[in-house]
Biopython code that builds the backbone (N, CA, C, O; Angstrom):
import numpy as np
from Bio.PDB.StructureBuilder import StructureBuilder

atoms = [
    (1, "UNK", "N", (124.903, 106.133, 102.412)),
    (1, "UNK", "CA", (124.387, 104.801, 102.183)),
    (1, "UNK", "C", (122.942, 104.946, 101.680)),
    (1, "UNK", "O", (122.063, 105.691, 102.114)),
    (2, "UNK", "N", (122.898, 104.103, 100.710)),
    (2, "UNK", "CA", (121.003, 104.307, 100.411)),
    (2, "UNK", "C", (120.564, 102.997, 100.844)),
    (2, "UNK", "O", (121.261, 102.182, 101.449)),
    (3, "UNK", "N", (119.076, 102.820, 100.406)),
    (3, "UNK", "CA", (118.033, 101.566, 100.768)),
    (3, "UNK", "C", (118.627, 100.566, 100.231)),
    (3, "UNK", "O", (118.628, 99.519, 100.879)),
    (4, "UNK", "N", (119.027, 100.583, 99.442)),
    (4, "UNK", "CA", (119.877, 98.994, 98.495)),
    (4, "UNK", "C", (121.081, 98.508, 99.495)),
    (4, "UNK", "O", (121.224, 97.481, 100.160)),
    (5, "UNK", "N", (121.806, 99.560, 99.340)),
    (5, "UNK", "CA", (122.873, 99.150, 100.233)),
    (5, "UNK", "C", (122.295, 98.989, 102.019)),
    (5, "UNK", "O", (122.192, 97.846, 102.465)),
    (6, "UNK", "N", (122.080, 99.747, 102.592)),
    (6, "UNK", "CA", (121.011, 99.367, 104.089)),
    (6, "UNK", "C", (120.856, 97.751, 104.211)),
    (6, "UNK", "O", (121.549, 96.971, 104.864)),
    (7, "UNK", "N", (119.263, 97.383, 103.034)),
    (7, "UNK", "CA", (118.676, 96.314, 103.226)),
    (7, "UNK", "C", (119.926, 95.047, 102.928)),
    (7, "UNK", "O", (119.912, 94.027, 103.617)),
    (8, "UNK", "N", (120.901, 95.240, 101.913)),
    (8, "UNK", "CA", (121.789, 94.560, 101.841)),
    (8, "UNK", "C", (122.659, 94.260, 103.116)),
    (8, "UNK", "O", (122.902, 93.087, 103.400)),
    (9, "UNK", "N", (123.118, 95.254, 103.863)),
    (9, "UNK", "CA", (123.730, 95.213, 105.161)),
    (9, "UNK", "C", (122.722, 94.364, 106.172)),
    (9, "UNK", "O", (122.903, 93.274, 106.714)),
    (10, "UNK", "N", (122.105, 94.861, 106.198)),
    (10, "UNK", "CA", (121.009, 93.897, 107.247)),
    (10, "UNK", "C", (120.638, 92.570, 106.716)),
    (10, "UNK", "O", (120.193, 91.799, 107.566)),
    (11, "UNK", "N", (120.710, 92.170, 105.630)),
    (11, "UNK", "CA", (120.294, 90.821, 105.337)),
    (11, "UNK", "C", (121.764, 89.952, 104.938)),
    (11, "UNK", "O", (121.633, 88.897, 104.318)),
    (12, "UNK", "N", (122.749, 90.291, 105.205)),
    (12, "UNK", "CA", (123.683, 90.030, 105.358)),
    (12, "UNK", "C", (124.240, 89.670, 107.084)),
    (12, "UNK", "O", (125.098, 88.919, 107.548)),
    (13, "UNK", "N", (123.777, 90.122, 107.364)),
    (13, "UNK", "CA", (123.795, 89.932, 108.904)),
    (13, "UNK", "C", (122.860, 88.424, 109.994)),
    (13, "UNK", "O", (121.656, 88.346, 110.238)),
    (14, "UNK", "N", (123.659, 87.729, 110.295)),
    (14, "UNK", "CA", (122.689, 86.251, 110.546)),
    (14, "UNK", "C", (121.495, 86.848, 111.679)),
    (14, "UNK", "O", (120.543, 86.122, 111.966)),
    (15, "UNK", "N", (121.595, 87.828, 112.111)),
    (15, "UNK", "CA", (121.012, 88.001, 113.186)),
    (15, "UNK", "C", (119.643, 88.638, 113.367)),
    (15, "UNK", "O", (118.778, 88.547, 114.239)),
    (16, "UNK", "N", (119.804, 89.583, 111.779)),
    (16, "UNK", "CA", (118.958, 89.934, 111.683)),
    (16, "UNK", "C", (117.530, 89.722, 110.193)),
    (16, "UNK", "O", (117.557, 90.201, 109.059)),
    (17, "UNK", "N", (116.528, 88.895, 110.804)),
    (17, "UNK", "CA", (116.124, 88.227, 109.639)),
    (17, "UNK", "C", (114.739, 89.275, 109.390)),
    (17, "UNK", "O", (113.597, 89.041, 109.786)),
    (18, "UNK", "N", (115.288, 90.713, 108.474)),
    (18, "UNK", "CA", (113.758, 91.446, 108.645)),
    (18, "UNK", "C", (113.756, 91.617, 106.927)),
    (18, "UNK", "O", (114.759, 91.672, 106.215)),
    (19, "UNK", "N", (112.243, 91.687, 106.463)),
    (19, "UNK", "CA", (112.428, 91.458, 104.897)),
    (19, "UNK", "C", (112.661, 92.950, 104.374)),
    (19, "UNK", "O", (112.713, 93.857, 105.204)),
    (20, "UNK", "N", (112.785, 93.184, 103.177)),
    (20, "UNK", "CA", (112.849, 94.317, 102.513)),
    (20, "UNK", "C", (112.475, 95.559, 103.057)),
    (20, "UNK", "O", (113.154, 96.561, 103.279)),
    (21, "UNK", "N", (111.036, 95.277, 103.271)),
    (21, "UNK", "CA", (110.255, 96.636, 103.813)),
    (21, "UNK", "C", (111.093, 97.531, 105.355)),
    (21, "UNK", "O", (111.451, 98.688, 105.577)),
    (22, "UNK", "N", (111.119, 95.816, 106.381)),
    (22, "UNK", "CA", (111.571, 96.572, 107.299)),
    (22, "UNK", "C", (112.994, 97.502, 106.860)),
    (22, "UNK", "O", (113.286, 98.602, 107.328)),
    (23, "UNK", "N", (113.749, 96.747, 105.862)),
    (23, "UNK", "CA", (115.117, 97.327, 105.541)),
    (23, "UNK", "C", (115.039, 99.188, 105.379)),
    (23, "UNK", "O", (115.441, 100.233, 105.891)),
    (24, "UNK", "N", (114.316, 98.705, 104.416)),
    (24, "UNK", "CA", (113.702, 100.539, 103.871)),
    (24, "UNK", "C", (113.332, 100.983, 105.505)),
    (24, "UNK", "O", (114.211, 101.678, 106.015)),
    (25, "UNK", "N", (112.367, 100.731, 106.225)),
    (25, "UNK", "CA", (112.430, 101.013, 107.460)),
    (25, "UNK", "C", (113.230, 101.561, 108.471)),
    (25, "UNK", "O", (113.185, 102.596, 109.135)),
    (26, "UNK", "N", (113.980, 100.583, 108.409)),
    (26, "UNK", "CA", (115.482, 101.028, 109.566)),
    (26, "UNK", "C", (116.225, 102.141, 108.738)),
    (26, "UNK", "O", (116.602, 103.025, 109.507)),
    (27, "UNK", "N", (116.507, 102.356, 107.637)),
    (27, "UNK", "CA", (116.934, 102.798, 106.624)),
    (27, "UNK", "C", (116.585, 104.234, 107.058)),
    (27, "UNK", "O", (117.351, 105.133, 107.404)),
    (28, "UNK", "N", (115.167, 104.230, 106.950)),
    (28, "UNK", "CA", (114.524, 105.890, 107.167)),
    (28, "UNK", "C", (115.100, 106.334, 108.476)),
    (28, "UNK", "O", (115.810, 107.339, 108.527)),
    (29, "UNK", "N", (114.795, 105.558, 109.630)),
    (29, "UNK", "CA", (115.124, 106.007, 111.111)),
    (29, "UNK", "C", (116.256, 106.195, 111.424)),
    (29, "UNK", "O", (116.589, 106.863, 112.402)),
    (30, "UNK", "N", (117.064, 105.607, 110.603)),
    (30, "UNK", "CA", (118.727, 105.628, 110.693)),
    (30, "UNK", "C", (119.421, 107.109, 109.889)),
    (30, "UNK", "O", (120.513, 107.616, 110.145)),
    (31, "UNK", "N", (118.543, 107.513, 109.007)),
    (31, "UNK", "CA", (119.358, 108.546, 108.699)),
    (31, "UNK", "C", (120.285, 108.466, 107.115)),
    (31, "UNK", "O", (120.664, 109.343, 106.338)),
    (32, "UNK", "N", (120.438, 106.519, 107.126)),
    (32, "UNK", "CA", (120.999, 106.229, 106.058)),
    (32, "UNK", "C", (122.323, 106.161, 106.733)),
    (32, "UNK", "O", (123.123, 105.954, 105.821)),
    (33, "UNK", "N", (123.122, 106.245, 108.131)),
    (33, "UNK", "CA", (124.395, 106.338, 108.434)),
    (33, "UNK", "C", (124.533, 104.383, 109.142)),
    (33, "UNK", "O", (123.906, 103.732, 109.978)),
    (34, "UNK", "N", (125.652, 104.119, 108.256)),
    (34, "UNK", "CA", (125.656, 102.327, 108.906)),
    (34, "UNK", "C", (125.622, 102.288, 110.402)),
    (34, "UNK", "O", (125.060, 101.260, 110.781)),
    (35, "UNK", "N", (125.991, 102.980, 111.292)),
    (35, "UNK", "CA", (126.349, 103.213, 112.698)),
    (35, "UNK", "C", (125.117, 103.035, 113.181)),
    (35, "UNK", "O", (125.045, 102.296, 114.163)),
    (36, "UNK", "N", (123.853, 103.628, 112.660)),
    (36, "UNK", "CA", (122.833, 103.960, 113.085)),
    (36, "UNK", "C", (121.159, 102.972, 112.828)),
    (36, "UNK", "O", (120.014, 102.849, 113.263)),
    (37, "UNK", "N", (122.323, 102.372, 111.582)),
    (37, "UNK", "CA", (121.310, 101.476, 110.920)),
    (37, "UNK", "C", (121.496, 100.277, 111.782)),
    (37, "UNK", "O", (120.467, 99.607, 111.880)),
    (38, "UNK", "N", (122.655, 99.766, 112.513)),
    (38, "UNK", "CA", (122.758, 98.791, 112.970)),
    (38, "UNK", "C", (121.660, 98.586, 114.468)),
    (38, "UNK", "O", (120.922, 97.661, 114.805)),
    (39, "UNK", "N", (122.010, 100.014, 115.150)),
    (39, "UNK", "CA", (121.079, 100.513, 116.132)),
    (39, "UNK", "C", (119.694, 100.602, 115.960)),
    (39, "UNK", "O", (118.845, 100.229, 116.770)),
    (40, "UNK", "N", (119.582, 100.913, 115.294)),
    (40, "UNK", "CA", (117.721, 100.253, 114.625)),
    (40, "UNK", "C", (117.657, 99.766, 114.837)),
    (40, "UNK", "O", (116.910, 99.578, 115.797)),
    (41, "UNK", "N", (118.517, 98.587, 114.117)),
    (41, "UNK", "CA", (117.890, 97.174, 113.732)),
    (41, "UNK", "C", (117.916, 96.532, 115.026)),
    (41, "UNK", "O", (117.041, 95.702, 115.274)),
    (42, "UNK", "N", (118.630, 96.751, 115.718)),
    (42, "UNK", "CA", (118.663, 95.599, 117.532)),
    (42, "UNK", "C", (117.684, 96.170, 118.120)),
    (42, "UNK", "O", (116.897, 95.505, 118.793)),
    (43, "UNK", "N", (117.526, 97.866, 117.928)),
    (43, "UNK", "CA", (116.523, 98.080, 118.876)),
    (43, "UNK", "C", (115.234, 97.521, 118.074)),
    (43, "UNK", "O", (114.696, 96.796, 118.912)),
    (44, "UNK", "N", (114.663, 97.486, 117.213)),
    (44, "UNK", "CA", (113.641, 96.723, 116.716)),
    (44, "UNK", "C", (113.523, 96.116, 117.335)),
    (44, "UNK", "O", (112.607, 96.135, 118.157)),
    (45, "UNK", "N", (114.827, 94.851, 117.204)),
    (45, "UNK", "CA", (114.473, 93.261, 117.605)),
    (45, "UNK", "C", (114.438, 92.602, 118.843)),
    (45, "UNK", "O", (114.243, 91.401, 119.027)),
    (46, "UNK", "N", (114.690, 93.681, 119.875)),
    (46, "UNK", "CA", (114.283, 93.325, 120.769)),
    (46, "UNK", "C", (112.859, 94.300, 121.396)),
    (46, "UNK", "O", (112.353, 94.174, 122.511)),
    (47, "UNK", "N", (112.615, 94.854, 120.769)),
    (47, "UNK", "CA", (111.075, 95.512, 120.525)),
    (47, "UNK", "C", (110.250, 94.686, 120.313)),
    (47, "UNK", "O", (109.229, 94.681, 121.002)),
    (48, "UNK", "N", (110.428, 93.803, 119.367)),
    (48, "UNK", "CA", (110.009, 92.866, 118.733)),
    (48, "UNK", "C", (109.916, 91.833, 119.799)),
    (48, "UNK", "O", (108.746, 91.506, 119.998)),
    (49, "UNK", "N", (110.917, 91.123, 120.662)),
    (49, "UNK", "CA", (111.009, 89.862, 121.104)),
    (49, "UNK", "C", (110.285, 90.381, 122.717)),
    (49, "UNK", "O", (109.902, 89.459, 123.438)),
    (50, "UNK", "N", (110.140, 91.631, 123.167)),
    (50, "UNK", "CA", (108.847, 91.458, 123.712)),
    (50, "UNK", "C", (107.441, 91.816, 123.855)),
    (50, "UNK", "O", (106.635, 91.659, 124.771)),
    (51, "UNK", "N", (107.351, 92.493, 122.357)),
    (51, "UNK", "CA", (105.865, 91.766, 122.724)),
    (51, "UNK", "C", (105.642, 90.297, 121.911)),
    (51, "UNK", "O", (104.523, 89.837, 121.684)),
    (52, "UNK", "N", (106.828, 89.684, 121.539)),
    (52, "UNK", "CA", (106.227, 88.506, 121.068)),
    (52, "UNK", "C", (106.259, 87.329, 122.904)),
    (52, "UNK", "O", (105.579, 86.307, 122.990)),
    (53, "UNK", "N", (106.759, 87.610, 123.553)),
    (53, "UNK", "CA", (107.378, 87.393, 124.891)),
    (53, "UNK", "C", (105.684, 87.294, 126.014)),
    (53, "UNK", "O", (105.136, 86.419, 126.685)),
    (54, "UNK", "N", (105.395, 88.800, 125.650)),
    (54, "UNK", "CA", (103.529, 89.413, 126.295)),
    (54, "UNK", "C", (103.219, 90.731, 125.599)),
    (54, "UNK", "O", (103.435, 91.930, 125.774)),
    (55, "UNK", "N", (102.572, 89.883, 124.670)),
    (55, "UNK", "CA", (101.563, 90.352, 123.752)),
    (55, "UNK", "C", (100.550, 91.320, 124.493)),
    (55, "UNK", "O", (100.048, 92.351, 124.045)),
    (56, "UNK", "N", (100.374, 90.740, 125.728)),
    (56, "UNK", "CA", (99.227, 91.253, 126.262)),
    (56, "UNK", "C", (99.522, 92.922, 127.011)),
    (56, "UNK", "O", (98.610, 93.726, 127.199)),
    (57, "UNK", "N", (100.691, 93.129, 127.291)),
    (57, "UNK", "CA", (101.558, 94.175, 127.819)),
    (57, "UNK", "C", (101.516, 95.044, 126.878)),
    (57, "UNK", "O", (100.642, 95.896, 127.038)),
    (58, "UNK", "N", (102.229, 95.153, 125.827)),
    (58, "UNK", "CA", (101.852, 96.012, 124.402)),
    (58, "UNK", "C", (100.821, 96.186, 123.669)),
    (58, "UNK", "O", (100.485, 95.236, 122.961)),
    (59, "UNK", "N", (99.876, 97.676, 123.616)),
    (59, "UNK", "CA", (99.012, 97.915, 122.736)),
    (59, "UNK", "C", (99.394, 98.936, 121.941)),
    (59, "UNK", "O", (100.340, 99.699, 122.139)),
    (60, "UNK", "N", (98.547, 98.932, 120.931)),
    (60, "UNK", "CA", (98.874, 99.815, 119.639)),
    (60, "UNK", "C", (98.678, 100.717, 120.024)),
    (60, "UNK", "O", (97.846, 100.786, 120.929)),
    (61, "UNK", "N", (99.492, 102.189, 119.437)),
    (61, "UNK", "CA", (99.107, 103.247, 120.081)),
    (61, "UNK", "C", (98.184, 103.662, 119.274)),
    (61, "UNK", "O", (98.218, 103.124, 118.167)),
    (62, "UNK", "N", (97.358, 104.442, 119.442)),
    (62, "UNK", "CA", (96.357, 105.447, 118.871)),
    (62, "UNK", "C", (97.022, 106.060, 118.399)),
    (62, "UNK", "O", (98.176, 106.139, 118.820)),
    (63, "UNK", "N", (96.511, 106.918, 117.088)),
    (63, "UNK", "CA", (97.038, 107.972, 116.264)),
    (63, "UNK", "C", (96.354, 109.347, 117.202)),
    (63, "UNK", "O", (95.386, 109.264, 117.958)),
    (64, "UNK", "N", (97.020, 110.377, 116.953)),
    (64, "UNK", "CA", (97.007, 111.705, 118.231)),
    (64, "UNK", "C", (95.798, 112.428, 117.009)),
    (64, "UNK", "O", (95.940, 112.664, 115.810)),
    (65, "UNK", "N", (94.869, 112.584, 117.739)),
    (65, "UNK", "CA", (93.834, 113.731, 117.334)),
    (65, "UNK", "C", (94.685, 114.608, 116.197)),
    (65, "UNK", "O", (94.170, 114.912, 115.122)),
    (66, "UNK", "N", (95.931, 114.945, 116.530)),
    (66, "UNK", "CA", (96.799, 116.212, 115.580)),
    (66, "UNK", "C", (96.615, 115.756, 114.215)),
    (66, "UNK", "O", (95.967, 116.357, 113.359)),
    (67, "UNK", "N", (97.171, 114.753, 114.079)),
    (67, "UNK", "CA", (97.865, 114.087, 113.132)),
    (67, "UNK", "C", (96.370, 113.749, 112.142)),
    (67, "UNK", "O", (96.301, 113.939, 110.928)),
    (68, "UNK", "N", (95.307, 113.237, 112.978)),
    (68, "UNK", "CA", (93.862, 113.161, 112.090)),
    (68, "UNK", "C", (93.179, 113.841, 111.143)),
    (68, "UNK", "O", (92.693, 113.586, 110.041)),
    (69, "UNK", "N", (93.342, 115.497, 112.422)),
    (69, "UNK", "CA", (92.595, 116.145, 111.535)),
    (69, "UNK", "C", (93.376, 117.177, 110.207)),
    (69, "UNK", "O", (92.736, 117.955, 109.500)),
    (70, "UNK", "N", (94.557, 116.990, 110.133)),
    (70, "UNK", "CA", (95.394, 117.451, 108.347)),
    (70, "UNK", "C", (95.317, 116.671, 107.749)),
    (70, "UNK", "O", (95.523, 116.995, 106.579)),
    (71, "UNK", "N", (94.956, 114.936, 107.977)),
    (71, "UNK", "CA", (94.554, 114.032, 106.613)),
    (71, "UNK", "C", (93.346, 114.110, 106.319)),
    (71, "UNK", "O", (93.184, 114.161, 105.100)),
    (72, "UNK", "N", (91.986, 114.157, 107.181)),
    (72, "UNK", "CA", (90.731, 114.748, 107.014)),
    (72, "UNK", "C", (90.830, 116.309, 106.222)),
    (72, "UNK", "O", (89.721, 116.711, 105.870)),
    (73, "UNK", "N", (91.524, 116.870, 106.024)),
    (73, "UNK", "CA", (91.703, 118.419, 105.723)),
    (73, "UNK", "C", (91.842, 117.951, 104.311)),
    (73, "UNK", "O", (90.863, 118.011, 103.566)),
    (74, "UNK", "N", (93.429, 117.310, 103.729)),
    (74, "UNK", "CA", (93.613, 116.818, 102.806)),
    (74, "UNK", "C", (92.479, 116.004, 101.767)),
    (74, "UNK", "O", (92.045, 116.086, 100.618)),
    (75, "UNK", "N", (92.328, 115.191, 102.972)),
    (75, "UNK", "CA", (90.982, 114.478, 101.985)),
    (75, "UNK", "C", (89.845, 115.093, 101.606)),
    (75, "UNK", "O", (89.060, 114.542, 100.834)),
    (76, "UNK", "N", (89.595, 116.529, 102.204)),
    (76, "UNK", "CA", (88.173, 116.873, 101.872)),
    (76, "UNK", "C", (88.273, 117.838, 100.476)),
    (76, "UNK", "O", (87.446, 118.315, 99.698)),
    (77, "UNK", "N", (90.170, 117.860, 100.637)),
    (77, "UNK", "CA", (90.372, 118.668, 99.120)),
    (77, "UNK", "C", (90.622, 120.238, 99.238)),
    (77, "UNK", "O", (90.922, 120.992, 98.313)),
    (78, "UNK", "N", (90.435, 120.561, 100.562)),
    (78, "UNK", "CA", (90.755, 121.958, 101.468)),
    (78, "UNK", "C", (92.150, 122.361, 100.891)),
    (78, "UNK", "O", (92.729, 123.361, 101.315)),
]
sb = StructureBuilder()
sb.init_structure("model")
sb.init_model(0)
sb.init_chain("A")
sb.init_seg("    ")
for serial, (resi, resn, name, xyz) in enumerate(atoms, 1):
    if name == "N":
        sb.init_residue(resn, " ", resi, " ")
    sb.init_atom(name, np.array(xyz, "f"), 0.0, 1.0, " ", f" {name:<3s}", serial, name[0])
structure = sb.get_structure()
């Protein structure tokens, strides 16, 4: 299955109202297998429905020191 077909499956679906991007999204995490794409997408949405539920409970995570310093590396042209 590719991104066309994915985002098509999911916006075909009443349940799930996520635009394009997320499609490509679930798309990546899924593997591209429909089985898996569907599993995304619920687990999203109820990811989604709580912190829209308490906002205040969910914070963004920080990006890990690791991950910082190879785009600093990259960027300095190293």
């Amino acid at each position: 299955m590719n991104i066309k077909d994915s985002t098509e499956v999911l916006s075909k679906r009443s349940n799930y109202a996520f635009p394009a991007a997320f499609g490509a999204f679930c798309h990546s995490l899924s593997g591209g297998l429909p089985r898996d794409l569907r599993r995304v997408a619920r687990r999203l949405t109820r990811e989604n429905a709580k912190v829209k539920a308490d906002p205040d409970t969910y914070q963004q995570t920080p990006v890990s020191p690791a991950v910082g310093e190879p785009a600093r590396f990259v960027a300095a042209g190293r």
